[in-house]
Gaussian input, Z-matrix of N, CA and C with variables (Angstrom, degrees):
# hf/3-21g

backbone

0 1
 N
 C     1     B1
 C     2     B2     1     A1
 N     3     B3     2     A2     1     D1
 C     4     B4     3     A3     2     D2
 C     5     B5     4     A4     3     D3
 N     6     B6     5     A5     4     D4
 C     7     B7     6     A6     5     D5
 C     8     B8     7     A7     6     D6
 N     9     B9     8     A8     7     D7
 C    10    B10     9     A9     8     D8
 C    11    B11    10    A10     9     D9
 N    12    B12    11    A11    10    D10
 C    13    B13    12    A12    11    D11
 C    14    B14    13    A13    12    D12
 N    15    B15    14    A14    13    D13
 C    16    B16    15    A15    14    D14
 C    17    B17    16    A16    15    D15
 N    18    B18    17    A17    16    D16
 C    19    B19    18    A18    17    D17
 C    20    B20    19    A19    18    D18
 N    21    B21    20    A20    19    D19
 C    22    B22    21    A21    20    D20
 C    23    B23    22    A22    21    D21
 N    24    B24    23    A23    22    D22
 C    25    B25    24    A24    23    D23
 C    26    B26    25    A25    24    D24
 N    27    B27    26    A26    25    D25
 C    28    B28    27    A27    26    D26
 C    29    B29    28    A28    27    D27
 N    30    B30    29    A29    28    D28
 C    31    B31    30    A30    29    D29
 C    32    B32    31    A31    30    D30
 N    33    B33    32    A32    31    D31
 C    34    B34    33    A33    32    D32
 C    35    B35    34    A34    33    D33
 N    36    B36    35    A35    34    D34
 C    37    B37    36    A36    35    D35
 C    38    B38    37    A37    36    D36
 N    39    B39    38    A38    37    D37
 C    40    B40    39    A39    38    D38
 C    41    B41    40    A40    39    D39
 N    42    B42    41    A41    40    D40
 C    43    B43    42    A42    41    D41
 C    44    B44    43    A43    42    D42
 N    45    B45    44    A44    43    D43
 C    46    B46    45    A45    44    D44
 C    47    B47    46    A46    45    D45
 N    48    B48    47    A47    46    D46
 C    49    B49    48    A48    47    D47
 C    50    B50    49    A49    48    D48
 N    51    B51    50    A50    49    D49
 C    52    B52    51    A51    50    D50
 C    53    B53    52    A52    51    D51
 N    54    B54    53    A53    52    D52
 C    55    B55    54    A54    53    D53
 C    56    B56    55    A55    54    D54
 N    57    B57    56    A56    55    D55
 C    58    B58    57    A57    56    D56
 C    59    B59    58    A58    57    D57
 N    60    B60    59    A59    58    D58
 C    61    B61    60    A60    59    D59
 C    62    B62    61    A61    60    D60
 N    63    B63    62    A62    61    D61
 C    64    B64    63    A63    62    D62
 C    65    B65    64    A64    63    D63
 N    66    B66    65    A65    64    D64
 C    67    B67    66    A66    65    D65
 C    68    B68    67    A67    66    D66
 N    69    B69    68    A68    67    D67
 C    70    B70    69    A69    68    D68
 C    71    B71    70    A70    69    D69
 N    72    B72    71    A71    70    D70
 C    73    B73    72    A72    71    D71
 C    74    B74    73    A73    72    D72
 N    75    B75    74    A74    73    D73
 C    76    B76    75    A75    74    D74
 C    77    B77    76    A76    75    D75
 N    78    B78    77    A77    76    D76
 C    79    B79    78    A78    77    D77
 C    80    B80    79    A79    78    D78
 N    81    B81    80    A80    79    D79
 C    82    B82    81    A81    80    D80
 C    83    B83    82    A82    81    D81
 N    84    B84    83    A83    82    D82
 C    85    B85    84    A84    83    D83
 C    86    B86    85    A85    84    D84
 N    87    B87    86    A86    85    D85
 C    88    B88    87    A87    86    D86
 C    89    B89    88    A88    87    D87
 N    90    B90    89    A89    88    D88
 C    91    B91    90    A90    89    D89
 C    92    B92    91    A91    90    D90
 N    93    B93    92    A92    91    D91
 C    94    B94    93    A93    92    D92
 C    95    B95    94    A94    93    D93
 N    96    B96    95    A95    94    D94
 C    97    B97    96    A96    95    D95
 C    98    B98    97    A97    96    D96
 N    99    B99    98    A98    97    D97
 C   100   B100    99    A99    98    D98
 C   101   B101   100   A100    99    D99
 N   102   B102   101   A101   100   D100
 C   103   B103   102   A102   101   D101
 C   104   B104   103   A103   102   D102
 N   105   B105   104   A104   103   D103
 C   106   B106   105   A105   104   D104
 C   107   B107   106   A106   105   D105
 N   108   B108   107   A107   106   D106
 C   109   B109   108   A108   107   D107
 C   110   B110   109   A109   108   D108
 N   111   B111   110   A110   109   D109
 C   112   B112   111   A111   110   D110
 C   113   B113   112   A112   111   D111
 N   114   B114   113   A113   112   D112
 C   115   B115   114   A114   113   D113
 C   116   B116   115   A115   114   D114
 N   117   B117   116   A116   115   D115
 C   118   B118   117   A117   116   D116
 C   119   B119   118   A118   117   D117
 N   120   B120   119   A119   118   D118
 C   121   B121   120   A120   119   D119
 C   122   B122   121   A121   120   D120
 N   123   B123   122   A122   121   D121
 C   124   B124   123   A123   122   D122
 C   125   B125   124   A124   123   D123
 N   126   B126   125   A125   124   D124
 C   127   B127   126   A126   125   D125
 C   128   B128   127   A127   126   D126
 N   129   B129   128   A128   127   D127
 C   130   B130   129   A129   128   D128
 C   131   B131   130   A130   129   D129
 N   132   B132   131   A131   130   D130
 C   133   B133   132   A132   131   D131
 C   134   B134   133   A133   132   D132
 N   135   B135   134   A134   133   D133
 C   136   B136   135   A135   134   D134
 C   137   B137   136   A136   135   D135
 N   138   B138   137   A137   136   D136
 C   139   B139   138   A138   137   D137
 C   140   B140   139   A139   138   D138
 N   141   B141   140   A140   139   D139
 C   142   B142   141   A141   140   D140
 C   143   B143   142   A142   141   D141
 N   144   B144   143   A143   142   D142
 C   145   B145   144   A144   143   D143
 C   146   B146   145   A145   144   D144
 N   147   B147   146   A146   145   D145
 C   148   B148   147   A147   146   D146
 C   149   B149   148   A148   147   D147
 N   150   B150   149   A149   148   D148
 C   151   B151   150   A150   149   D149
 C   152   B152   151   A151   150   D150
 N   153   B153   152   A152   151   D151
 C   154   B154   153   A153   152   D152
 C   155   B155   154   A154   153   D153

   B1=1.4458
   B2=1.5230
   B3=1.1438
   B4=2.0655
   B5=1.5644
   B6=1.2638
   B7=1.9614
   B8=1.3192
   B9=1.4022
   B10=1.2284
   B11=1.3083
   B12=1.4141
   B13=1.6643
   B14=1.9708
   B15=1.3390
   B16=1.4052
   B17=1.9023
   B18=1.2118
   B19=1.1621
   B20=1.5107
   B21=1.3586
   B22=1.5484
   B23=1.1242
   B24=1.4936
   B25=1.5831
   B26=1.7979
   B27=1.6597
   B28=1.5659
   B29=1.6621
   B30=1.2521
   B31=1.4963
   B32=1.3294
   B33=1.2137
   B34=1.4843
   B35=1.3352
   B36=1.4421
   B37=1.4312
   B38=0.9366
   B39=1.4669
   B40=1.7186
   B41=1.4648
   B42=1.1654
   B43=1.3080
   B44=1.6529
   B45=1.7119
   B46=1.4597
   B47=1.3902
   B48=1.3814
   B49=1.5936
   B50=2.1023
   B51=1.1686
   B52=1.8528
   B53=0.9494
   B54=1.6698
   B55=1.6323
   B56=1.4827
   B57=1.5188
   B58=1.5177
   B59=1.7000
   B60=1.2116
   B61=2.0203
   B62=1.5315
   B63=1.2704
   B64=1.3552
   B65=1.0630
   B66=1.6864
   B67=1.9196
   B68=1.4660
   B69=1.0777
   B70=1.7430
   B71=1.8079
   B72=1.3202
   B73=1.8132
   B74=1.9920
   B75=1.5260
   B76=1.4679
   B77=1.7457
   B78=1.4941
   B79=1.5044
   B80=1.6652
   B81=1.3305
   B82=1.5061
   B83=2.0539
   B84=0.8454
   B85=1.9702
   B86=1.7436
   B87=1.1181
   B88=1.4527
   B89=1.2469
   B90=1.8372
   B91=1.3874
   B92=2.1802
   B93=1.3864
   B94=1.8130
   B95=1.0763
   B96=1.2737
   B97=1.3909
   B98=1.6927
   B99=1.5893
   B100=1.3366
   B101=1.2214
   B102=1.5064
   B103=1.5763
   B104=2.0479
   B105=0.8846
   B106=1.6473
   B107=1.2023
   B108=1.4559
   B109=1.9646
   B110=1.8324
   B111=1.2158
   B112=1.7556
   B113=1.3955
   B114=1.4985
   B115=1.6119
   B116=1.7861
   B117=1.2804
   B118=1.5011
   B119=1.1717
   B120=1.8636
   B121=1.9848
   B122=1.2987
   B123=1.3377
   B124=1.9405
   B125=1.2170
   B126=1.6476
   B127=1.4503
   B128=1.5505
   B129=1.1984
   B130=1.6329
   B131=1.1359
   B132=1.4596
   B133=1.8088
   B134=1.6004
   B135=1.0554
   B136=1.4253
   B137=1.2910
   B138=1.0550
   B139=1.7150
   B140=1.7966
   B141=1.8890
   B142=1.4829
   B143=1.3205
   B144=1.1767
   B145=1.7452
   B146=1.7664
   B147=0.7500
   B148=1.4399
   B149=1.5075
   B150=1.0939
   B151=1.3275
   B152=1.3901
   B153=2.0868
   B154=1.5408
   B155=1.6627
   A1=110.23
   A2=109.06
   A3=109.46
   A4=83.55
   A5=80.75
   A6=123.44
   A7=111.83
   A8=137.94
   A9=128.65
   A10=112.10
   A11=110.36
   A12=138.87
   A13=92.05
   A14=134.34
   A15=145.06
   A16=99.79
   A17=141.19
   A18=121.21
   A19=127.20
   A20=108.56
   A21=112.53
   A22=133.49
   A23=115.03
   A24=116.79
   A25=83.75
   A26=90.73
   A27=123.66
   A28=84.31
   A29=102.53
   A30=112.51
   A31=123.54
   A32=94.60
   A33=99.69
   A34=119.31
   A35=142.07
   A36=143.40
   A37=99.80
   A38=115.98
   A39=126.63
   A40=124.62
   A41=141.43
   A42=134.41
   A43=84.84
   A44=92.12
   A45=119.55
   A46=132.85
   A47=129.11
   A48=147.94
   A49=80.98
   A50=100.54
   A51=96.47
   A52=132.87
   A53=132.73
   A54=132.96
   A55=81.42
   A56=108.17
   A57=105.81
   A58=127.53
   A59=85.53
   A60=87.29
   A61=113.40
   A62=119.20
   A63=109.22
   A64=150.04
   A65=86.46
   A66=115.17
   A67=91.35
   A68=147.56
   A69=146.85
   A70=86.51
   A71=105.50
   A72=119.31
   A73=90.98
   A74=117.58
   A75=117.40
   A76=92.25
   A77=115.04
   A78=89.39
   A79=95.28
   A80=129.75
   A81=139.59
   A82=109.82
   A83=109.58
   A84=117.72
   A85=100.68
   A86=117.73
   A87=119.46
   A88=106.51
   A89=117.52
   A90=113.76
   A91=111.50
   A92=85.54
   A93=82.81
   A94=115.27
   A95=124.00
   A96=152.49
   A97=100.24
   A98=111.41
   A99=122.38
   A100=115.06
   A101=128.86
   A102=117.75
   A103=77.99
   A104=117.67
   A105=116.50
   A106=112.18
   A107=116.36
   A108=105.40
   A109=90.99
   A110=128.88
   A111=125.97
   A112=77.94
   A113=132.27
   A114=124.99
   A115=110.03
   A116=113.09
   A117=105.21
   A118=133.68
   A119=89.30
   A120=89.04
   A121=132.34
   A122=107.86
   A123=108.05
   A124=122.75
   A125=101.50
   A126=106.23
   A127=101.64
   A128=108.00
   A129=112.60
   A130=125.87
   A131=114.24
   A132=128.66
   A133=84.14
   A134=146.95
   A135=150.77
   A136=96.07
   A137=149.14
   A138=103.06
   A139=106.37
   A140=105.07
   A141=109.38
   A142=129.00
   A143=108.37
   A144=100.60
   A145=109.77
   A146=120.34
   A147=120.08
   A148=100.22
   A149=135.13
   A150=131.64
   A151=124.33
   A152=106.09
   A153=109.99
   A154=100.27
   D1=134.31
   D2=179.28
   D3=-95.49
   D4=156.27
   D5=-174.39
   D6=-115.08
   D7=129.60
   D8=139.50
   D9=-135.77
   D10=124.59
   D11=173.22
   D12=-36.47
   D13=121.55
   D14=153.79
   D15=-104.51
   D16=113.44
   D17=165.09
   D18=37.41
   D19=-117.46
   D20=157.62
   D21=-85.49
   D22=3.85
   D23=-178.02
   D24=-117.31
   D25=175.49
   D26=-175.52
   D27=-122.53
   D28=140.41
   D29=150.30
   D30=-114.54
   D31=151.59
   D32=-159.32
   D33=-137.35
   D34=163.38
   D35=175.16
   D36=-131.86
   D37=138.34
   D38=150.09
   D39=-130.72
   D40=-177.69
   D41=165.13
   D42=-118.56
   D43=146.63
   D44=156.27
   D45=-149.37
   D46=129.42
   D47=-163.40
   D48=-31.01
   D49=125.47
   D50=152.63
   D51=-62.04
   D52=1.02
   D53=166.99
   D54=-63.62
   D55=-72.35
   D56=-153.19
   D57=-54.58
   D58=-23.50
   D59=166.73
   D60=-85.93
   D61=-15.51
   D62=162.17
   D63=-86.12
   D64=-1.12
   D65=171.77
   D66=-106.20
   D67=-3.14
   D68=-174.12
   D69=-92.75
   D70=-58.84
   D71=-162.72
   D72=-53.27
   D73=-51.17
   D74=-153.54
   D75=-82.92
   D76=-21.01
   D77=-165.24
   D78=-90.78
   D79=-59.44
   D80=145.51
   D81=-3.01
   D82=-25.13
   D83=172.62
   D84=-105.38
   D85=-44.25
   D86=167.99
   D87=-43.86
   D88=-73.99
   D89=-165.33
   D90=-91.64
   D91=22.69
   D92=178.59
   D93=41.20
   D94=60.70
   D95=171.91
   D96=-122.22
   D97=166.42
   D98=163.59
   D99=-89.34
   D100=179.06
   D101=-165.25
   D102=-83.82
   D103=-34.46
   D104=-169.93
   D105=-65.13
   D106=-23.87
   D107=-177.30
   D108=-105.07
   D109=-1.97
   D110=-173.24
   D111=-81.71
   D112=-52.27
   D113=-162.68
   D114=-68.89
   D115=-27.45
   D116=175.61
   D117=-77.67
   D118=-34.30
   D119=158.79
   D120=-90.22
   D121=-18.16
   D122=142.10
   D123=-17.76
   D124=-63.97
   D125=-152.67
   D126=-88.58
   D127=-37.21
   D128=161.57
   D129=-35.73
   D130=-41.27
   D131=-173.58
   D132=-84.20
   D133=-88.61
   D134=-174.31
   D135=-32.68
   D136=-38.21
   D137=-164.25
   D138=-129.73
   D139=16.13
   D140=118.51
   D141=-60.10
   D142=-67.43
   D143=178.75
   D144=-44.14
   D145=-29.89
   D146=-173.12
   D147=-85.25
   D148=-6.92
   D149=175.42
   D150=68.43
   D151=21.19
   D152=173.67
   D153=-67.83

């Protein structure tokens, strides 16, 4: 994955299967979010539950 330092964010690239960005794209329009802030509180909710 390439990195670039933004202020307080990292930017970042990944590849992902297109089912899964098209359930990121439908849930991210649900909660009027971007597909980029639906992925941060994803991962936010996940790695509370995980107890990082």
């Amino acid at each position: 994955m390439r990195q670039k330092r933004t202020g307080d964010l990292v930017r970042t690239s990944a590849s992902i299967p297109k089912d899964l960005y098209e359930k990121l794209a439908k849930r991210a329009d649900a909660e009027r979010r971007s597909i980029s802030s639906e992925i941060v509180v994803l991962l936010e909710l996940a790695l509370e539950k995980a107890g990082k």
